[in-house]
One Martini backbone bead per residue (centre of mass of N, CA, C, O) as a GRO file, in nm:
protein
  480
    1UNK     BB    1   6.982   9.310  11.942
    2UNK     BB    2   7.304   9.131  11.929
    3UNK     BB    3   7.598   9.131  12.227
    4UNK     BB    4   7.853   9.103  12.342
    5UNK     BB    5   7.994   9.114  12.670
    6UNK     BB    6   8.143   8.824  12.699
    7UNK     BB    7   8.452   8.597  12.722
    8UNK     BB    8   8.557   8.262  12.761
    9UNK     BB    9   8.878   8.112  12.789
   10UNK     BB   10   8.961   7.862  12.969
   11UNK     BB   11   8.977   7.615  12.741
   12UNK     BB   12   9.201   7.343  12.595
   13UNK     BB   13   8.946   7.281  12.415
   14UNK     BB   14   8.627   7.201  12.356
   15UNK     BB   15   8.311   7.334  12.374
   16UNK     BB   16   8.047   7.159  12.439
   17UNK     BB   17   7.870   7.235  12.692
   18UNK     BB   18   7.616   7.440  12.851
   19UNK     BB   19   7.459   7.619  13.152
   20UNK     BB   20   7.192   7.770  13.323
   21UNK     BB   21   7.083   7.881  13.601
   22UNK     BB   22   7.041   8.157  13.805
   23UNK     BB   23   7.351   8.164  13.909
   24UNK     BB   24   7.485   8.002  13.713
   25UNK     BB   25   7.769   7.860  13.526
   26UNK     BB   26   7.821   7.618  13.262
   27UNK     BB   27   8.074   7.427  13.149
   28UNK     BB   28   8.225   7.184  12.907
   29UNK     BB   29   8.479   6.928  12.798
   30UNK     BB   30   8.805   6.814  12.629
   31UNK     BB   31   8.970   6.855  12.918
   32UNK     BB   32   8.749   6.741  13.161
   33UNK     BB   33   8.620   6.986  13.233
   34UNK     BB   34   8.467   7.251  13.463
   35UNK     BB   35   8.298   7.546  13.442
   36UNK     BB   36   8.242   7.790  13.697
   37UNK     BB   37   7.962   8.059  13.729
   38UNK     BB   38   7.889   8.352  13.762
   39UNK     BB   39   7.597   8.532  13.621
   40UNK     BB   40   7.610   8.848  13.678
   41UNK     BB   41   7.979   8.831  13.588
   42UNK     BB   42   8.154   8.538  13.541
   43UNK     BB   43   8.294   8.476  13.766
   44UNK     BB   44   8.514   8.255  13.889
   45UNK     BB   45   8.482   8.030  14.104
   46UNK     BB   46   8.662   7.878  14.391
   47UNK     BB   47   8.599   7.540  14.265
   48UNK     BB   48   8.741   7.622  13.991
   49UNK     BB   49   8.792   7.364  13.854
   50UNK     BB   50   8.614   7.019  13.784
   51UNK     BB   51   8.758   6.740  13.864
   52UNK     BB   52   8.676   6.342  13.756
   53UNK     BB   53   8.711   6.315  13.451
   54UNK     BB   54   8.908   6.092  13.222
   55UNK     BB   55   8.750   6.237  13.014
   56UNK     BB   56   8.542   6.373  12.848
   57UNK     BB   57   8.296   6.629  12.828
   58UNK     BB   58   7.998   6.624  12.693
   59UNK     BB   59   7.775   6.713  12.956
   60UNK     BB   60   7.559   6.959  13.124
   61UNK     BB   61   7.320   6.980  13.428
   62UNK     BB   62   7.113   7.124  13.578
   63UNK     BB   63   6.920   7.130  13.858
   64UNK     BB   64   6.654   7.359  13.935
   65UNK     BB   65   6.793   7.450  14.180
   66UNK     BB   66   7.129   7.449  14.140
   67UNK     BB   67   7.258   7.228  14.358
   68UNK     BB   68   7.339   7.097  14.103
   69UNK     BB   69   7.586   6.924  13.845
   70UNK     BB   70   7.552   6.728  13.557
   71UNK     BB   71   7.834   6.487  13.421
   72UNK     BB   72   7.936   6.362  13.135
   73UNK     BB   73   8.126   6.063  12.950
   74UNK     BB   74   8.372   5.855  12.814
   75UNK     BB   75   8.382   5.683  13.126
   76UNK     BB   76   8.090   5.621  13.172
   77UNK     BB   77   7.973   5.873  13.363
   78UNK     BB   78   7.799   6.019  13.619
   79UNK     BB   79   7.845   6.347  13.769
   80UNK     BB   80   7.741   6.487  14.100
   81UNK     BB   81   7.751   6.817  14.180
   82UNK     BB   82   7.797   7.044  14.420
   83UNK     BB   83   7.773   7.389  14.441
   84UNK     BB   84   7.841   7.448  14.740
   85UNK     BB   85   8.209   7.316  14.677
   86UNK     BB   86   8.246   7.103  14.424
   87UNK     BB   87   8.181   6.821  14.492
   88UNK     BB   88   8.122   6.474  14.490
   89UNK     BB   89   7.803   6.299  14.520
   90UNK     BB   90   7.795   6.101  14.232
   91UNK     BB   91   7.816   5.808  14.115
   92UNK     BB   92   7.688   5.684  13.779
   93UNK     BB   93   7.708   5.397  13.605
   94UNK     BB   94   7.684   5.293  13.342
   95UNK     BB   95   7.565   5.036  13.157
   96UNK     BB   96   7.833   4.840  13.052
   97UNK     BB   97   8.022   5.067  13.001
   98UNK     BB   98   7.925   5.338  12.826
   99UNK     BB   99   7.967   5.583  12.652
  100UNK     BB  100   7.853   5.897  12.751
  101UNK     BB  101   7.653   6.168  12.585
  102UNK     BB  102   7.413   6.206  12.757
  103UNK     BB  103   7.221   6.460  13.002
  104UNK     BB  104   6.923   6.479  13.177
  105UNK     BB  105   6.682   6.663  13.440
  106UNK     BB  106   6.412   6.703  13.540
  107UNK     BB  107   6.211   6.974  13.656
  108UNK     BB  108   6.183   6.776  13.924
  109UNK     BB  109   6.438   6.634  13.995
  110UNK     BB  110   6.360   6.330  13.988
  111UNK     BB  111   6.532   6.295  13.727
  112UNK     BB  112   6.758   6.100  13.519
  113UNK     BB  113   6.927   6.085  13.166
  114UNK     BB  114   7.103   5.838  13.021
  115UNK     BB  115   7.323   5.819  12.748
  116UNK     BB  116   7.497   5.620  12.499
  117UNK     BB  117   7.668   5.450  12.257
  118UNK     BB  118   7.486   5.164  12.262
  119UNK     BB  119   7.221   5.273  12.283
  120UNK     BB  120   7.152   5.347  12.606
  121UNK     BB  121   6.941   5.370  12.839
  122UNK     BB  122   6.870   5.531  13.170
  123UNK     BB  123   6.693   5.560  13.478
  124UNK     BB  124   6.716   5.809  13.777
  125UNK     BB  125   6.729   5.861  14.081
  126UNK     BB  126   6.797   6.200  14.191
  127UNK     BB  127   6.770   6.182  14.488
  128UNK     BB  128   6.923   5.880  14.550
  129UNK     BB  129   7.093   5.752  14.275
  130UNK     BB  130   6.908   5.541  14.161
  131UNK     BB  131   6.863   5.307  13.963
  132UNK     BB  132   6.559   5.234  13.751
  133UNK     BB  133   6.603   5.207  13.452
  134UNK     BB  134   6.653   5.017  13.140
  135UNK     BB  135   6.735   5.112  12.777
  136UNK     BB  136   6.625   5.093  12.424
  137UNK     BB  137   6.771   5.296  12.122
  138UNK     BB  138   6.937   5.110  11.981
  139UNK     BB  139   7.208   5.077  11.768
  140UNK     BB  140   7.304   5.337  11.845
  141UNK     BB  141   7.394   5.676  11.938
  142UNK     BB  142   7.281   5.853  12.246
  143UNK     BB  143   7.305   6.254  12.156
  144UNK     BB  144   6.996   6.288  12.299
  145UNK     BB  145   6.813   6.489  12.539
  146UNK     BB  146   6.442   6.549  12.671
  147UNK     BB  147   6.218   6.689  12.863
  148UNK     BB  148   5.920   6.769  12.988
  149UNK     BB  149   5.770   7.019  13.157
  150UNK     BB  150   5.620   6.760  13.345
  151UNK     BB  151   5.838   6.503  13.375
  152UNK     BB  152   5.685   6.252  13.185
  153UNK     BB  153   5.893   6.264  12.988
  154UNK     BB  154   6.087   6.186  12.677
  155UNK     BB  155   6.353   6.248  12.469
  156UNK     BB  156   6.549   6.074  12.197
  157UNK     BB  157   6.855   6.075  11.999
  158UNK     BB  158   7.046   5.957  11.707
  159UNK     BB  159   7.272   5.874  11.465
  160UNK     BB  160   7.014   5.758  11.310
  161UNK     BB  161   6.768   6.002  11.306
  162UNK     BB  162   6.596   5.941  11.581
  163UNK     BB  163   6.297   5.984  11.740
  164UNK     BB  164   6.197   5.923  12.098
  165UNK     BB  165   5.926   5.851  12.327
  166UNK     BB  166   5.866   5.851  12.667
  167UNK     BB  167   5.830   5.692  12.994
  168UNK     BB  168   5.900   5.611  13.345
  169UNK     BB  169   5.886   5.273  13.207
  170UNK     BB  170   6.025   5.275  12.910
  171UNK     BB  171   5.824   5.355  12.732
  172UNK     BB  172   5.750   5.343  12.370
  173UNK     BB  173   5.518   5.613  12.228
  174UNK     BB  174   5.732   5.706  12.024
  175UNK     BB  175   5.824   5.754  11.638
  176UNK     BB  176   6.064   5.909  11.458
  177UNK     BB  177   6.277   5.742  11.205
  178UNK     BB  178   6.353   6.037  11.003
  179UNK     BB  179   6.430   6.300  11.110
  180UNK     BB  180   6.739   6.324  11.066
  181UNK     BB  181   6.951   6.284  10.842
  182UNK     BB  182   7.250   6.141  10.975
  183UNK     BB  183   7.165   6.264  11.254
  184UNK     BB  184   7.121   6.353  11.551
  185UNK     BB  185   7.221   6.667  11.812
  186UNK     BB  186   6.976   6.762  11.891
  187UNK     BB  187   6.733   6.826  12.178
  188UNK     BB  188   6.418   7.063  12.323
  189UNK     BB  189   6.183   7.133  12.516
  190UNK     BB  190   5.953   7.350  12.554
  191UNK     BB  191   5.794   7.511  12.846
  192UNK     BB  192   5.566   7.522  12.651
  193UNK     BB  193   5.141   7.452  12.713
  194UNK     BB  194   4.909   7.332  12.532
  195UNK     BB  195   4.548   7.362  12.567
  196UNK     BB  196   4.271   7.155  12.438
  197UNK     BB  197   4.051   6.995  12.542
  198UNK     BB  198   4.183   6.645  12.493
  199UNK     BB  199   4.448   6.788  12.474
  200UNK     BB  200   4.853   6.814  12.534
  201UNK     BB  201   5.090   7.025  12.417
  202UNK     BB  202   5.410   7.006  12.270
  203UNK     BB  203   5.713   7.103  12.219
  204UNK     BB  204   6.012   7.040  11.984
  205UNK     BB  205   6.333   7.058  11.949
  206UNK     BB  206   6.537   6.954  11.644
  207UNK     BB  207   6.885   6.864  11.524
  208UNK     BB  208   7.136   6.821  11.239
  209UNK     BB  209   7.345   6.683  10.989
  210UNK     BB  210   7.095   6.850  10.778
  211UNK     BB  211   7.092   7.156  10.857
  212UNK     BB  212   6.830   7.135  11.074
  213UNK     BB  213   6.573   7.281  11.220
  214UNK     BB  214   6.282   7.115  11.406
  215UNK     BB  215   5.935   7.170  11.463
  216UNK     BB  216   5.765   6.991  11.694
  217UNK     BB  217   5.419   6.837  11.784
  218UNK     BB  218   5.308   6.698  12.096
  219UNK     BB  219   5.046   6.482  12.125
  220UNK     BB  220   4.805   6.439  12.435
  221UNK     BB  221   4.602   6.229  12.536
  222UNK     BB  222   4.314   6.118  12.747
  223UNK     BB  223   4.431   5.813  12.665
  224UNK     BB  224   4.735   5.812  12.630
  225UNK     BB  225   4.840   5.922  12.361
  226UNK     BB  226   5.050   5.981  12.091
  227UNK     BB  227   5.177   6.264  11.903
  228UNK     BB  228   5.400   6.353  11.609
  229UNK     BB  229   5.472   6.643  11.429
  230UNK     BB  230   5.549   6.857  11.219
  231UNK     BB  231   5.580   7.192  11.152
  232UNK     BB  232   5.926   7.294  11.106
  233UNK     BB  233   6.159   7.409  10.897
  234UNK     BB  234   6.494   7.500  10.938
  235UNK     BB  235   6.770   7.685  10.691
  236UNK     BB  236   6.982   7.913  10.747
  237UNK     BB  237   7.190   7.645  10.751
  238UNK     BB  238   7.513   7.556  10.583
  239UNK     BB  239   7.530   7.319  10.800
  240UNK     BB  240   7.551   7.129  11.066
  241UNK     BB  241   7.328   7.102  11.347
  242UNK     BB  242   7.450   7.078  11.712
  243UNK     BB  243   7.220   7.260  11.854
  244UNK     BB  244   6.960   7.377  12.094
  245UNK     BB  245   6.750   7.602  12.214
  246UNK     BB  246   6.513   7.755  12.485
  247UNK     BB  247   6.391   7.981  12.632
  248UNK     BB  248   6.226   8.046  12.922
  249UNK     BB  249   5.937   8.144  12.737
  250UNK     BB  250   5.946   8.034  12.417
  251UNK     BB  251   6.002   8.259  12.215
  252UNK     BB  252   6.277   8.142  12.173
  253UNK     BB  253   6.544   7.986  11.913
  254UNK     BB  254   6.818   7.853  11.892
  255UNK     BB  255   7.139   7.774  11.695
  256UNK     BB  256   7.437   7.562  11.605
  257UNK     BB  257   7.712   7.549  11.405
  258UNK     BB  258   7.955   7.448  11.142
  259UNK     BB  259   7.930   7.764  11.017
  260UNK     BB  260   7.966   7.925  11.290
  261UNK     BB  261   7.666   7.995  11.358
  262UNK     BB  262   7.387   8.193  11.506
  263UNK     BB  263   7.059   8.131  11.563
  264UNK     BB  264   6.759   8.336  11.574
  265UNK     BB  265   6.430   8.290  11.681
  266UNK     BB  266   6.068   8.276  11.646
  267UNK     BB  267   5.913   8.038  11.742
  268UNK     BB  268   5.632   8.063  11.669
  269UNK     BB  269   5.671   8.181  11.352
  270UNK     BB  270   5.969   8.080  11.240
  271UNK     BB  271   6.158   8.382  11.242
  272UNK     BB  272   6.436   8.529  11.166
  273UNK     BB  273   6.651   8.742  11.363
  274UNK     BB  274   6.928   8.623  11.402
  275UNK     BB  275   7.303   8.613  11.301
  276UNK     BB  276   7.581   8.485  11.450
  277UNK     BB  277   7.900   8.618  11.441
  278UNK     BB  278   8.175   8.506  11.668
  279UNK     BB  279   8.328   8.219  11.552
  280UNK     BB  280   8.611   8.013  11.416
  281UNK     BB  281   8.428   7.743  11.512
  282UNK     BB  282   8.227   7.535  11.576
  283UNK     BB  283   7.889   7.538  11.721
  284UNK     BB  284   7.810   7.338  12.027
  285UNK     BB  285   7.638   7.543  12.160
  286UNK     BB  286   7.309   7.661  12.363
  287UNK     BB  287   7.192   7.895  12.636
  288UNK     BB  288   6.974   8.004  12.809
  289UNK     BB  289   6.903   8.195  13.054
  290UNK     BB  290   6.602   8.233  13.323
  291UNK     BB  291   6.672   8.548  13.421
  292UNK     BB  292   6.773   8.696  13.121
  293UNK     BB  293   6.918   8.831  12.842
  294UNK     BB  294   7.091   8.547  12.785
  295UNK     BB  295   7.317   8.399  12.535
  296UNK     BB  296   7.527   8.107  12.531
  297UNK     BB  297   7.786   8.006  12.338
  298UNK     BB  298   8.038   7.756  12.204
  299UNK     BB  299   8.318   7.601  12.085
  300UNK     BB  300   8.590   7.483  11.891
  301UNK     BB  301   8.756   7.761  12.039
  302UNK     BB  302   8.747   7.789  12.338
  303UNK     BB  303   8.474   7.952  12.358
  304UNK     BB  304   8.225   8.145  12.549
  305UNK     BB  305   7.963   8.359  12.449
  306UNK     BB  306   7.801   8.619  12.547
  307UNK     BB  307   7.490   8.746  12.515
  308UNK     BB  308   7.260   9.052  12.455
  309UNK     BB  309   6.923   9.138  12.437
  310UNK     BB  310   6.882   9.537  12.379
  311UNK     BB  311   6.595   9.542  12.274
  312UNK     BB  312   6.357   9.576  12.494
  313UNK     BB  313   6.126   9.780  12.298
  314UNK     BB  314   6.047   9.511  12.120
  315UNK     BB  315   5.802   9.365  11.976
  316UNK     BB  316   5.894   9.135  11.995
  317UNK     BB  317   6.076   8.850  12.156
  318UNK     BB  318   6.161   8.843  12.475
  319UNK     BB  319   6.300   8.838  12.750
  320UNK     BB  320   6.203   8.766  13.100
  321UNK     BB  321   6.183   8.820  13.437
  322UNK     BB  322   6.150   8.668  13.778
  323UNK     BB  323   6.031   8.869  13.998
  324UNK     BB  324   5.828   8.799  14.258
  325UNK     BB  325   5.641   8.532  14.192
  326UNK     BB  326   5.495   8.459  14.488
  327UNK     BB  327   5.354   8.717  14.449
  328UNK     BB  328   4.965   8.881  14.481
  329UNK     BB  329   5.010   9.150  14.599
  330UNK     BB  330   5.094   9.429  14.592
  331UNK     BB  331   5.406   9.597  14.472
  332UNK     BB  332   5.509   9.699  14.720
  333UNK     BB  333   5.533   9.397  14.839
  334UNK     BB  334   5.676   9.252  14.612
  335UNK     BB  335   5.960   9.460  14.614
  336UNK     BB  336   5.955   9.416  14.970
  337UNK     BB  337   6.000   9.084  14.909
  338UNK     BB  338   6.277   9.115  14.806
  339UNK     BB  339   6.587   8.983  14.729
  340UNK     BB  340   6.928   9.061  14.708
  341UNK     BB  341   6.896   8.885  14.423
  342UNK     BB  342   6.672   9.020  14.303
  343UNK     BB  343   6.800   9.301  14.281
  344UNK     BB  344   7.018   9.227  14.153
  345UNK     BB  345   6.816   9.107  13.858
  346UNK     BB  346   6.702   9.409  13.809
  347UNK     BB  347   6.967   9.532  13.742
  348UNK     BB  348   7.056   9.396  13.502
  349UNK     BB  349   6.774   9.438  13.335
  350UNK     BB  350   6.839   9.793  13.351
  351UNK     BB  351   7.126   9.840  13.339
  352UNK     BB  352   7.314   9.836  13.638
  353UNK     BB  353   7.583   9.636  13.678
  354UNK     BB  354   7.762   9.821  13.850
  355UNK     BB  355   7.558   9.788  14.123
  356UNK     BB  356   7.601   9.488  14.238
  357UNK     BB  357   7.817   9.463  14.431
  358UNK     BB  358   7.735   9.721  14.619
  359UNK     BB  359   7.466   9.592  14.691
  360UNK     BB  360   7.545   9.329  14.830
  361UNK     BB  361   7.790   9.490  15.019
  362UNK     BB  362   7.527   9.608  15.177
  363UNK     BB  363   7.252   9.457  15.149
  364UNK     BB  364   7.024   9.519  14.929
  365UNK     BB  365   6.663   9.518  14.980
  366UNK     BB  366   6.363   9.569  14.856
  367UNK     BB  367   6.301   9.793  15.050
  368UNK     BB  368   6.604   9.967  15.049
  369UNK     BB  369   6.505  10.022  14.758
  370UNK     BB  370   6.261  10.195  14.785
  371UNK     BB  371   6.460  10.423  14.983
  372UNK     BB  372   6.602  10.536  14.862
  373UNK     BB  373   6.838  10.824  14.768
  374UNK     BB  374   7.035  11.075  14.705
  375UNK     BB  375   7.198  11.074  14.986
  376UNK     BB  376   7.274  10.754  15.035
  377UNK     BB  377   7.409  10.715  14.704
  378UNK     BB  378   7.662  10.926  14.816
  379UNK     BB  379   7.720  10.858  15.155
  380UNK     BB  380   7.656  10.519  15.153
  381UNK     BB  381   7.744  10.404  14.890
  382UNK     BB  382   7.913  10.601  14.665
  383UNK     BB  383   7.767  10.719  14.401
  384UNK     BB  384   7.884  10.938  14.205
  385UNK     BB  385   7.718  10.946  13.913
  386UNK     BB  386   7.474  11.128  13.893
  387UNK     BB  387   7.351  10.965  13.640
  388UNK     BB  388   7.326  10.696  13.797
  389UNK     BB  389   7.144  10.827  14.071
  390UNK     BB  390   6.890  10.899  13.862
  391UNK     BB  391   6.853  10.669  13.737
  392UNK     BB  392   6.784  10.463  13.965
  393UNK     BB  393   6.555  10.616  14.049
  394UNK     BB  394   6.387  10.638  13.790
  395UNK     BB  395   6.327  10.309  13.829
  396UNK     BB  396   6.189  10.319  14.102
  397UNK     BB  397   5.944  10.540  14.022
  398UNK     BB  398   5.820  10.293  13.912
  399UNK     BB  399   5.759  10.059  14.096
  400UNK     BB  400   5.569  10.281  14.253
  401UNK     BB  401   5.391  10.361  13.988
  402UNK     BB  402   5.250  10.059  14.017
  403UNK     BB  403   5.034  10.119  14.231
  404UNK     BB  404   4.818  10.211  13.963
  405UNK     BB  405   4.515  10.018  13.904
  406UNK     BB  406   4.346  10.190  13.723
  407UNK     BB  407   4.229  10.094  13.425
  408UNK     BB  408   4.225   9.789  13.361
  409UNK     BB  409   4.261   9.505  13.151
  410UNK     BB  410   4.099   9.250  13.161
  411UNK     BB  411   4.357   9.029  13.093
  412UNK     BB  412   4.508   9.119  13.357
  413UNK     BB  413   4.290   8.970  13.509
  414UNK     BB  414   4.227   8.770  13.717
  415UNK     BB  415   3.965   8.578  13.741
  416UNK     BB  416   3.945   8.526  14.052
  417UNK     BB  417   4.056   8.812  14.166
  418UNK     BB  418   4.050   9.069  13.943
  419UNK     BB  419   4.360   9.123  13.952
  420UNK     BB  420   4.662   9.201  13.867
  421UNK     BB  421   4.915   9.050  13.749
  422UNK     BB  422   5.213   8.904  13.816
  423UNK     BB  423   5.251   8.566  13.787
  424UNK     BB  424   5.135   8.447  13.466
  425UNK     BB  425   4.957   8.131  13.404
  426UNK     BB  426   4.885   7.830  13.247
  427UNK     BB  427   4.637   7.646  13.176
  428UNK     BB  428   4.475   7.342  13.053
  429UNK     BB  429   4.219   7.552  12.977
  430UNK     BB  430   4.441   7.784  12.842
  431UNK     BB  431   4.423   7.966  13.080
  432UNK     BB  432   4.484   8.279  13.283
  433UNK     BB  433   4.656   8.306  13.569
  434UNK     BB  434   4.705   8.351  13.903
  435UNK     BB  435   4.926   8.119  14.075
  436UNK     BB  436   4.832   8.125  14.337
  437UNK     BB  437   4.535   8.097  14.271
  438UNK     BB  438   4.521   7.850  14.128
  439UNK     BB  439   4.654   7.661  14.305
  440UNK     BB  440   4.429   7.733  14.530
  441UNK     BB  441   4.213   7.594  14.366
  442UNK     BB  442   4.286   7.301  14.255
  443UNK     BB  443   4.322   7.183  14.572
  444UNK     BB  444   4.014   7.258  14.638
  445UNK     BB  445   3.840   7.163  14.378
  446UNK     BB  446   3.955   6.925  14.199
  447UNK     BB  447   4.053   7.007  13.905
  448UNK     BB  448   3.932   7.239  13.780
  449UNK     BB  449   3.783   7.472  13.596
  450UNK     BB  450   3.679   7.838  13.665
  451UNK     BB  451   3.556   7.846  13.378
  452UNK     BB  452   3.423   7.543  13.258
  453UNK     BB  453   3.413   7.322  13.500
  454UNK     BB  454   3.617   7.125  13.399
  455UNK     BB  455   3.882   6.869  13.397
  456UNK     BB  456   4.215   6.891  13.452
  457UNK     BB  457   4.453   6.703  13.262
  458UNK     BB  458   4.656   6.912  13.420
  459UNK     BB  459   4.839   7.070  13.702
  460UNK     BB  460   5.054   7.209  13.485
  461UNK     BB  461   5.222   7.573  13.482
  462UNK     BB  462   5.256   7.792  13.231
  463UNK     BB  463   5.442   8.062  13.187
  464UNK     BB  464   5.317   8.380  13.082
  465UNK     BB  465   5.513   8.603  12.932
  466UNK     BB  466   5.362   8.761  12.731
  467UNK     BB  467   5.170   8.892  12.909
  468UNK     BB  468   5.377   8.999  13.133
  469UNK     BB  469   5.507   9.204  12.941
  470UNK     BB  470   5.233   9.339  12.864
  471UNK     BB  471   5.212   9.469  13.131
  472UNK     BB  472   5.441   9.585  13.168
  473UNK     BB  473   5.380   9.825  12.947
  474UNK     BB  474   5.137   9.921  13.057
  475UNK     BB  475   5.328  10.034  13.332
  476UNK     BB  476   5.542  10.215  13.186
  477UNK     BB  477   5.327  10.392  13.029
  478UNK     BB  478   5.174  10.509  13.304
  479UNK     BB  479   5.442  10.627  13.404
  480UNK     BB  480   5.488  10.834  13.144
   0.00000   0.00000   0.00000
């Protein structure tokens, strides 16, 4: 079940993007300006609103680690704005002055792409800021770009129907001339990576103007040549489908339509999950949280809905939180090494969001987390609701309660270290390790797996979030 938590209406005119961050929230119009907020509560920054393009703003995404915020327009510049200011650190003019339609920044902060009115492709150094190369994407206006999750590649899609796939020199490894009749209007690549054999697989989703959300897999051979072929079609919608997102573990894939309508579907499967109505007028925008259940719609009702995921305990696919990903050792020091902020991400996440202004004002970090007592929330806390300091404990006595790891599912256990893993991450030879082993195996043996002892295709790790629930599930279950 998908339920409304908060509504946004801060905007004079259409909401073209939003885009969110770990901490923060971004929205950005036709009313020229950008609405930053904080993602925990949705409260406006205080350097919010942004203003600096003289045109309407068409896109917007954050930088990996969200200390910036970059945003195009049709005044033909992307600016990249600060988020600890809300200053602009850099303007980037467009070749030729064409008005820039859409810009994307690679997983690795390393590159930014943007697409113009005339066609014309740029590629960005982002962190110095300088043009690296300009390409042509054809005759049309380039109204589409998603990086792959390795940051080596990209895809653009055009008011002519096309997807184009590149690489960091400009050139054109493929191209499906005639994805979707009458164009192209939004694509994004999967987070997750499959790989067999010789081969190293990405999905792609693109929607357009034919009313179709269709999933593309982009198979990379160990040859370097790139294929690409249709998975799926998707038509739940009966309107030109204008966005569409997948969330932060690949697991779901959301898109907005002409028709009003929000849909989310089980992306492995391709089956349609829920139908969302609670838009005006066309749905432009769309995109998952990275960091809990939850999912943003934007729409020219100047509206933008948050959306949670409530059915925790669904075996479909859910949203997974990454709280202490860098830690391998036992889970009391895993949870006593969160940060105030992961504390906060934890209690969102149980449902528990009225706790987090109080936790912060307190500074509760994850140590403090586990010593709480029902005398502390009472009267150094102040948390007056024995129900609600009752819930908090016993959610307290669950994360202490999964320190008990005897007879543990072999599939659970990183072949590396034998131990139960706490952020299980899928390598390039298909299998799943504990990220801090495998990374630390890659350095030493050179690339190698640890499974086949072949060499691995690529050195990069895609969380793997199903094992992760499922993992939790069992951590769970034998609590209760």
């Amino acid at each position: 079940m998908m339920s409304v938590i908060c509504t946004l209406q801060d905007h004079r005119d259409d909401v073209n993007w939003c885009a969110f961050s770990g901490q923060l929230f971004a929205t950005c119009s036709g009313d020229k300006t950008l609405r930053i907020y904080n993602s925990h509560d949705f409260s406006e920054r205080p350097f919010s609103p942004l203003s600096g393009h003289g045109y309407g703003v068409h896109c917007c995404c954050f930088s990996t680690c969200g200390q910036f915020l970059a945003s195009c327009s049709t005044d033909a510049t992307v600016l990249i704005w600060s988020m600890d200011t809300g200053h602009i650190e850099a303007v980037l003019e467009h070749p030729g002055r064409s008005p820039v339609r859409i810009c994307a920044i690679s997983s690795d902060s390393a590159h930014l792409v943007s697409g113009a009115s005339d066609g014309t492709i740029a590629l960005w150094d982002f962190p110095s800021k300088q043009l690296r190369r300009t390409g042509a994407g054809g005759d049309s206006t380039v109204v589409a770009c998603s990086f792959s999750p390795c940051s080596q590649v990209f895809v653009t899609g055009s008011t002519y129907g096309d997807l184009r796939l590149w690489n960091l020199d400009m050139k054109q490894l493929e191209a499906e001339k005639n994805a979707h009749d009458l164009g192209v209007t939004c694509c994004t690549f999967s987070p997750i990576i499959l790989s067999g054999g010789q081969v190293v697989q990405f999905q792609l989703a693109s929607c357009g103007q034919d009313s179709h959300l269709k999933i593309w897999a982009i198979d990379s051979f160990y040859t370097g040549v790139y294929k690409m072929h249709l998975v799926h079609t998707l038509t739940a919608q009966s309107a030109p489908v204008l966005s569409c997102a997948y969330s932060s573990d690949g697991q779901l894939l959301a898109s907005g339509s002409v028709d009003k309508t929000v849909t989310v579907y089980d992306a492995n499967n391709a089956v349609l999950l829920y139908t969302l109505n609670r838009h005006e007028r066309y749905v432009t925008a769309c995109c998952f949280s990275p960091a809990s259940r939850l999912l943003a719609t934007g729409s020219m009702d100047k509206s933008v809905n948050i959306w949670r995921l409530e059915d925790e305990h669904s075996e479909g696919p859910a949203l997974s939180p990454g709280y202490g990903k860098t830690s391998a050792g036992p889970l009391t020091l895993l949870v006593s090494d969160w940060s105030e902020q992961d504390v906060s991400s934890w209690l969102l996440e149980e449902g528990l969001e009225g706790l987090v202004d109080k936790f912060r004002a307190n500074n509760i970090d994850g140590t403090e987390l586990l010593n709480l007592t029902k005398e502390t929330l009472a009267s150094e806390l102040h948390i007056e609701s024995v129900g609600l300091r009752n819930k908090l404990l016993r959610k307290v006595e669950e994360l202490k309660n999964e320190l008990d790891c005897s007879g543990i599912p072999d599939e659970f256990l990183c072949p590396i270290t034998r131990e139960l893993m706490r952020d299980p991450v899928i390598a390039a030879d298909g299998y799943s390790y504990e990220r801090e082993a495998i990374a630390s195996w890659i350095h030493t043996k050179n690339r190698s797996s640890p499974m086949t002892n072949l060499p691995l295709l690529t050195t990069l790790l895609t969380p793997n979030h199903s094992l992760r629930m499922a993992i939790s599930r069992w951590k769970t279950g034998r609590a209760t």
